[in-house]
N, C-alpha and C positions, 0 to 999 in steps of 0.2 A: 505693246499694251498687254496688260497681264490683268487676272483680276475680272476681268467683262463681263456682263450681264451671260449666264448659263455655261461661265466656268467657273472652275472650283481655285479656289487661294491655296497659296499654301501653308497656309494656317488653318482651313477645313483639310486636309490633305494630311497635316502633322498631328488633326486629330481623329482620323481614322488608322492612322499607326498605331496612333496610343492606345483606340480601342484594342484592335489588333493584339497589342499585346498583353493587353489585362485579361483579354480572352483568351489568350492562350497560356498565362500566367494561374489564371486563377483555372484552366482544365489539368496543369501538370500538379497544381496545390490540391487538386479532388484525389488523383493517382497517389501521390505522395501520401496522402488518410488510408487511401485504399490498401495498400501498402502496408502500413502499420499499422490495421484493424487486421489482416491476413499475418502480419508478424507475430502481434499480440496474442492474437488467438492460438497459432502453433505454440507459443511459451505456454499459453493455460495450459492447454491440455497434454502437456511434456508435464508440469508440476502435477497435473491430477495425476497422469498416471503415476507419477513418484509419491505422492502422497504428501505433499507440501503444502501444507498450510497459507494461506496469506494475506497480510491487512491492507491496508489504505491508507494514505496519511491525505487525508481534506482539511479545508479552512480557508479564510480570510484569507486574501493576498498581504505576505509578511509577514505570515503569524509565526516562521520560522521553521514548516517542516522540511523544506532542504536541508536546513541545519541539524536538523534532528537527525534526518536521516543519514546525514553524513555521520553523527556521533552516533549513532547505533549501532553503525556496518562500518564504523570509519573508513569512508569512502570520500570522494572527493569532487560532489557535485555542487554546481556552480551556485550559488547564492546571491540575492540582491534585494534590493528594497523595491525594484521595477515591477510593473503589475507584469505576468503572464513569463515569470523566468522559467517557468519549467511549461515549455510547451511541448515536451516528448515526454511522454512515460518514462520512467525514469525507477527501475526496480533494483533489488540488493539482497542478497543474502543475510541474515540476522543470524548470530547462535544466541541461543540462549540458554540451555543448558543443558547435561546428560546426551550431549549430539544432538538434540531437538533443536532446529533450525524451521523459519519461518522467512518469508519473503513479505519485506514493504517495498510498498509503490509508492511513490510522488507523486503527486498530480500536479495540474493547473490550480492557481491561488483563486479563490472566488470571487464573486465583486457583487452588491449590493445590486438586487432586482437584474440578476442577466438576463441579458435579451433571449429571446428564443433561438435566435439565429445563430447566435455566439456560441449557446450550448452544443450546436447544431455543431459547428465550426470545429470547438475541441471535442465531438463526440469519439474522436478516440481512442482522447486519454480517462474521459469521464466513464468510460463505459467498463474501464476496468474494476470498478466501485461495484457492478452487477455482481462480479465472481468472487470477490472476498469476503474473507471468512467473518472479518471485524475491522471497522474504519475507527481510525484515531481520528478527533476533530481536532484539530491543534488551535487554540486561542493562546493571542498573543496577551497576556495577563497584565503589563505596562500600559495597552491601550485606553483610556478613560470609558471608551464606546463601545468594550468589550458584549456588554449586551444587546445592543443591535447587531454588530459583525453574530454576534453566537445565534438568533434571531436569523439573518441573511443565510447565514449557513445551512441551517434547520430549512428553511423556506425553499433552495435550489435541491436540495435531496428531498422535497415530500416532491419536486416536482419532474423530481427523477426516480420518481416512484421506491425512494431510497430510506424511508423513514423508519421501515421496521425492520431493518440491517440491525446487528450487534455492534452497538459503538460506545465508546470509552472518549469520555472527555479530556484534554492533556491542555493543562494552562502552563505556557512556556514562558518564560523570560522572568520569572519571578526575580531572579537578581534583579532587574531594574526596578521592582516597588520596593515597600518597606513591609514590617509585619505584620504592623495595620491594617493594609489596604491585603496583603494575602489572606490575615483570616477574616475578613468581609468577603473575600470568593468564598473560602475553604466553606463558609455556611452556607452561601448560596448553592453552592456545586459541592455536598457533600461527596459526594460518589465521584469526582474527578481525580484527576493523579496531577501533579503541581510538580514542575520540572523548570532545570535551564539548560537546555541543550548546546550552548556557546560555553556552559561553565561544567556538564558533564552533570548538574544536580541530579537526585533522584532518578538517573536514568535504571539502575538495577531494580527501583521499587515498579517502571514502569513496566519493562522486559518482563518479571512474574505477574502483573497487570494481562500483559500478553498472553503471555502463557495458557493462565488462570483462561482466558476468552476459548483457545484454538485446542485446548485437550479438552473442552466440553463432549461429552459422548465419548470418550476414551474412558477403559478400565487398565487397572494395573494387575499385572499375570508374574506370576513363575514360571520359567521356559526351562525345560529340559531338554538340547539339543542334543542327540547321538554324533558320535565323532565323522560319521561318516556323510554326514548334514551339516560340516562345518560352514556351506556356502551361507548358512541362516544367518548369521550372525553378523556379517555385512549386510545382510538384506535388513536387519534388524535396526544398526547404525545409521543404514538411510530413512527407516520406514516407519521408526519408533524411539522412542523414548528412554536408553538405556540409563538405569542409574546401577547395574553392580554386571558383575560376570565374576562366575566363579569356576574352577577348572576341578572337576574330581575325576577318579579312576574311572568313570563308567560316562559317563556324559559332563556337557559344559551347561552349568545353571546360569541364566541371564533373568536378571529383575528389570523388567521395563514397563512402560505405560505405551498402549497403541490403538488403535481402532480395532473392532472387533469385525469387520472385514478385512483382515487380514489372515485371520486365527485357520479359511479354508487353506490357506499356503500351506501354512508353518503344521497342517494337518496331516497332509500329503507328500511332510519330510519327516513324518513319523515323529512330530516335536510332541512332547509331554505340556501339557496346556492346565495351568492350575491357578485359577483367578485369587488373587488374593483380596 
């Protein structure tokens, strides 16, 4: 006889296993966050101290910034039409031009009215949106509903206290409307950038887009490097902005754009410092 009044079945029995294991599933899924908030954060502060730049790419779930980002850095990250394809941070190296290089991140795709708990869940991929410099919102530009997702969007960043971040609109997928329906955005969203990242459109109008955001507070200088301070000019290549070098008898002239925390360095190797 099995089953009796004050024993347990084993089907109460199968599902004290199964607690068992959700509890113990969902303590090594807390470890595993922990993990890559502790990861995340050693990369940030490896990029500050190199002085790297870096955006965001947020939006609707589909709106296409894996794709983007894959054609920015042509890289080769996974794509889908599935809610939640990018549940890892997911970052890349960009150049963009004069050795100026920038770093975008992926994130998780958004969803209408998230829960609090979910925010909670991907707090940390969402959290990389704190540290960048300017978030791309990607809209999917084909969508009809484009104005509530851009709405949805707007709504999870005021309540990720993210509202008054530097952000740059990018309406993607424009190959799939016609011209019509693109200049009905272009007037809505004057100030957006209007791109097909599957087709490579306008990706170069958006990279000086970039740019234009991440050398904000940056001046552009004349460097006189002494020969014997040649190590500056690699420092230079990772930490600024070169558009010339020129080699004379007497010192190496570089024209670049940088932060003006840098200028105590480039002081203390005796460089010639002349803002243009």
């Amino acid at each position: 006889m099995c089953g009796g009044i004050g024993t347990r079945g084993p089907g109460e029995k199968k599902l004290e296993v199964d607690r068992r294991r959700i509890s113990d599933r969902i303590v090594k899924l807390k470890k595993d966050l922990d993990d890559v908030r502790r990861h995340r954060d050693i990369q940030r502060k490896k990029r500050h101290k190199e002085g790297i730049k870096m955006c965001s790419l947020v939006g609707y779930t589909n709106a296409g910034k894996s794709t983007l980002l894959n054609a920015l850095a042509n890289a080769g990250q996974k794509t889908s039409n599935s809610l939640f394809t990018t549940l890892d941070p997911v970052s890349r190296i960009v150049s963009l031009s004069n050795h100026l290089k920038v770093v975008v991140s992926d994130t998780v795709g958004f969803i209408y009215k998230l829960p609090p708990n979910l925010v909670e869940a991907f707090k940390a991929t969402l959290e990389e949106l704190y540290h960048a410099d300017v978030l791309l919102h990607v809209i999917d530009a084909g969508n009809k509903s484009y104005k509530r997702l851009v709405s949805a969007v707007d709504a999870v960043l005021k309540e990720l206290n993210l509202q008054e971040k530097p952000m740059l609109m990018v309406f993607n997928k424009i190959d799939k409307i016609d011209s019509a329906q693109l200049g009905r955005i272009k007037f809505q969203y004057p100030d957006a950038e209007f791109i097909s990242a599957l087709r490579e459109i306008n990706l170069d109008v958006l990279k000086d887009k970039i740019k234009y955001f991440i050398t904000l507070g940056t001046k552009q200088f004349l460097l006189k490097i002494p020969f014997s301070a040649m190590e500056v000019l690699d420092y230079l290549y990772k930490k600024a902005e070169v558009f010339k070098v020129e080699y004379t008898e007497t010192d190496v002239k570089v024209w670049v754009r940088t932060n003006t925390g840098y200028l105590p360095y480039l002081e203390k190797k005796n460089v010639v410092i002349n803002e243009i």
